[in-house]
Steps between C-alpha positions, in 0.01 A plus 500: 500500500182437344290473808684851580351664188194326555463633861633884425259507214215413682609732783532750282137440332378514871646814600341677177170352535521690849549818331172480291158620590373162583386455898752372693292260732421355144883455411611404830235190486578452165943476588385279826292247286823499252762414769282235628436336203854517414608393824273255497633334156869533595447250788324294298831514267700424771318212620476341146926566473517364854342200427595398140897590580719167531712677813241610755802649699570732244180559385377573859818713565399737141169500595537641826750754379219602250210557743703714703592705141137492433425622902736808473378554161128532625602727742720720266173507296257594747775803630512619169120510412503625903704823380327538179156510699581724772788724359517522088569273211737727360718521838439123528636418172856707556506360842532152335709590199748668761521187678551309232792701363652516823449110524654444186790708565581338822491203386675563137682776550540794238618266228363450156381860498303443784642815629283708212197403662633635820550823407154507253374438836652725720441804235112361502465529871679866507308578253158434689656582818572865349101543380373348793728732713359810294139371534546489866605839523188644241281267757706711821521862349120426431343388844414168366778277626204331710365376195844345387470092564737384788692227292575791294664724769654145630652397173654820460652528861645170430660622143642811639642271840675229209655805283619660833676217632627436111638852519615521856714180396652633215599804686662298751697283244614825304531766757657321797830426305513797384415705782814318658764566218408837525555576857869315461574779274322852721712603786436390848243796588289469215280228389213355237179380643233285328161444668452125521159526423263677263370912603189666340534658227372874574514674176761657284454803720604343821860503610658218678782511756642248758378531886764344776363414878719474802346389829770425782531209729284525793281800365192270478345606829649865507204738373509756275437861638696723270565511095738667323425575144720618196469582140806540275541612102739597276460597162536222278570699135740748676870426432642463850193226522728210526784605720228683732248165502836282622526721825113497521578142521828480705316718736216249542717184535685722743168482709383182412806332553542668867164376570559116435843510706291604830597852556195658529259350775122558566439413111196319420549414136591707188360505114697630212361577126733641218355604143813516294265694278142617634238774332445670181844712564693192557650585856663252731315447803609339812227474787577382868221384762659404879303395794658571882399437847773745657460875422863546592605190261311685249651845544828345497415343184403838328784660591720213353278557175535823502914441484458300214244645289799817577720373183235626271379817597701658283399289234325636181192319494458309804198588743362323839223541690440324835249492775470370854164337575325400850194388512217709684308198672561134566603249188284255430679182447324191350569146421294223313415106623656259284199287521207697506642810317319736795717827538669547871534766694520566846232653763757778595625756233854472394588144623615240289245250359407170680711225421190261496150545324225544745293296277627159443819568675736406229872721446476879342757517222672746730601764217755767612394829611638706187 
C-alpha cells in the first residue's frame, strides 16, 4: 500500500510538472534521469535482499516477481508521461483516475461505499462530456473545428460510443419485456414496435412515424420500370378521426397483406410510412411508394387500390392522392465494392451492376434494385 501512495503521488507530481511553463525536453531529461536512478537503486535493493536472505529459493522467487512489478511499472510510467507530453495533463490525469476506479471496482466491487465514488465519477465525466460537447459545437458553428486538437474530437467520440451502448442496453433490458406483454394483450392485427437501436433526434418539430418494406422472393433480379405513389390523411382533431383512421388502416393491411400472400406479380418491392400524427394541424398521414416491372401487374394493382381506398370515400375527412410514375430515360443502377468502396455501374444504361469490381476484383455488396 505504501509503495502505491508512493508511486501515485509521484505520478501525480509528474503529470503537473507537465502542465507548467517549464520546457519539456528539460522535464523529459529530468523524469528519464529519475527512473534511472531509481531503477538503478531498486536492483541494487534486490541484490542486497537476494543475497543476505537465508532461503535463496524464496528470495530469488520474490525478487523476480518484483522486477517484473518494477518492468510494467516503468512502462506504465513512461505511457503516462507519453500521454501527458503529446495529448494534455489534464486528460492524462482523468484517464488514470478512471482506470483506477474502474480497477478498484472490479476488483472490490461496490462495497464499503465504493459505489459513491462511482457515481461522483460518472456525474464528473457527464459533466465534462456535456461542456466539451458544447465547445465542440461553438468550435463547428464557428469554422474553427480545424483548430480543435484530435484527442479532443477522439475522446469525445469515444464518450458518446460508451453512453450509447449504456443506453441502447438499458433499452433493451426495459423495453423488450415490455414490448412483449404488450402485444399479448393488442389483437392479432395490431401491434407495438420498438426500434432496437438508437434514431436521431431531429427536433421537437419533427414528427416520427414507422416505415414497413416488403420485397418478394425472387424479385432481386426483376427491375424496376414503374412506381406507384400514394398519399393518404385524415383529420386527426375531427370526431369521426378514430373510426375513419381504422379503415385508413384496414384498407392498407388489406393491400399489404395481399401483397405478402403472392397475389400480385411483377412487384419489385414496396415501402410503407404512417404518421399517426404529422404537421402543425395534426392530420394522419399514410404514404405508399411501390416499384413494378409489369405495367399490367401495376394497373391491376391500382384498380385493386382503388376498391379499397372505396370504403372511405364517403368518409368525412379522408383524402388520397395518387400518381403513376415512368421514368423518361434509362435508370441508372449502381452498386459499391466491398473492398475498395469504388461505386459500380455498368457500360450499358439500365443494366444491373457488375457483380465483381473491375478494380481488385473482389464481390459488390449486390444491394437490391429498390
Amino acid at each position: 500500500c505504501f509503495s502505491a501512495l508512493l508511486m501515485a503521488a509521484s505520478m501525480s507530481w509528474m503529470v503537473h510538472r507537465v502542465g507548467t511553463d517549464q520546457p519539456r525536453e528539460a522535464l523529459a531529461s529530468y523524469f528519464l534521469t529519475g527512473l534511472g536512478l531509481s531503477g538503478g537503486y531498486a536492483g541494487l535493493g534486490l541484490l542486497l535482499l537476494l543475497l543476505v536472505s537465508a532461503d535463496s529459493g524464496e528470495a530469488f522467487h520474490v525478487t523476480w516477481n518484483a522486477v517484473l512489478a518494477a518492468l510494467m511499472g516503468g512502462v506504465a510510467v513512461i505511457t503516462i508521461l507519453n500521454s501527458a507530453f503529446v495529448i494534455s495533463p489534464s486528460w492524462t490525469s482523468r484517464a488514470i483516475a478512471l482506470l483506477l476506479a474502474l480497477g478498484a471496482t472490479w476488483c472490490n466491487g461496490l462495497a464499503s461505499y465504493r459505489w459513491l465514488g462511482i457515481v461522483a465519477l460518472i456525474a464528473h465525466l457527464t459533466t465534462l462530456g456535456r461542456v466539451q460537447r458544447a465547445e465542440l459545437l461553438r468550435a463547428a458553428n464557428s469554422g474553427d473545428l480545424q483548430s480543435v486538437p484530435p484527442y479532443i474530437l477522439g475522446t469525445q467520440m469515444l464518450w458518446d460510443q460508451v453512453r450509447t451502448f449504456l443506453g441502447s442496453l438499458l433499452w433493451m433490458l426495459i423495453a423488450a419485456p415490455i414490448e412483449f406483454v404488450a402485444n399479448l394483450i393488442l389483437p392479432a392485427e395490431l401491434a407495438f414496435f420498438r426500434t432496437p437501436t438508437p434514431i436521431l433526434d431531429m427536433g421537437p418539430h419533427v414528427d416520427l412515424g414507422v416505415a414497413a418494406y416488403f420485397a418478394p422472393g425472387g424479385a432481386d433480379e426483376a427491375k424496376p420500370e414503374f412506381f406507384y405513389c400514394n398519399a393518404s390523411h385524415v383529420d386527426a382533431s375531427h370526431p369521426t378521426r378514430s373510426s375513419e383512421l381504422r379503415k385508413m388502416l384496414r384498407g392498407h393491411l388489406d393491400s399489404w397483406e395481399a401483397l405478402m400472400q403472392g397475389d400480385t406479380q411483377g412487384l419489385v418491392s414496396a415501402v410503407a410510412v404512417l404518421f399517426p400524427k404529422s404537421g402543425s394541424e395534426g392530420q394522419s398521414s399514410e404514404f405508399k411508394l411501390s416499384a413494378w416491372s409489369s405495367e399490367p401487374a401495376l394497373s391491376e394493382f391500382c384498380k385493386r387500390s382503388e376498391k379499397q381506398a372505396g370504403r372511405l370515400w364517403h368518409s368525412s375527412t379522408f383524402a388520397s392522392t395518387s400518381a403513376l410514375l415512368k421514368p423518361v430515360g434509362h435508370i441508372r443502377y449502381q452498386d459499391r465494392c466491398s473492398r475498395c468502396a469504388r461505386l459500380l455501374e455498368d457500360a450499358a444504361p439500365g443494366s444491373r451492376a457488375p457483380a465483381h469490381c473491375m478494380s481488385c476484383g473482389a464481390r459488390s455488396f449486390s444491394y437490391p434494385f429498390f
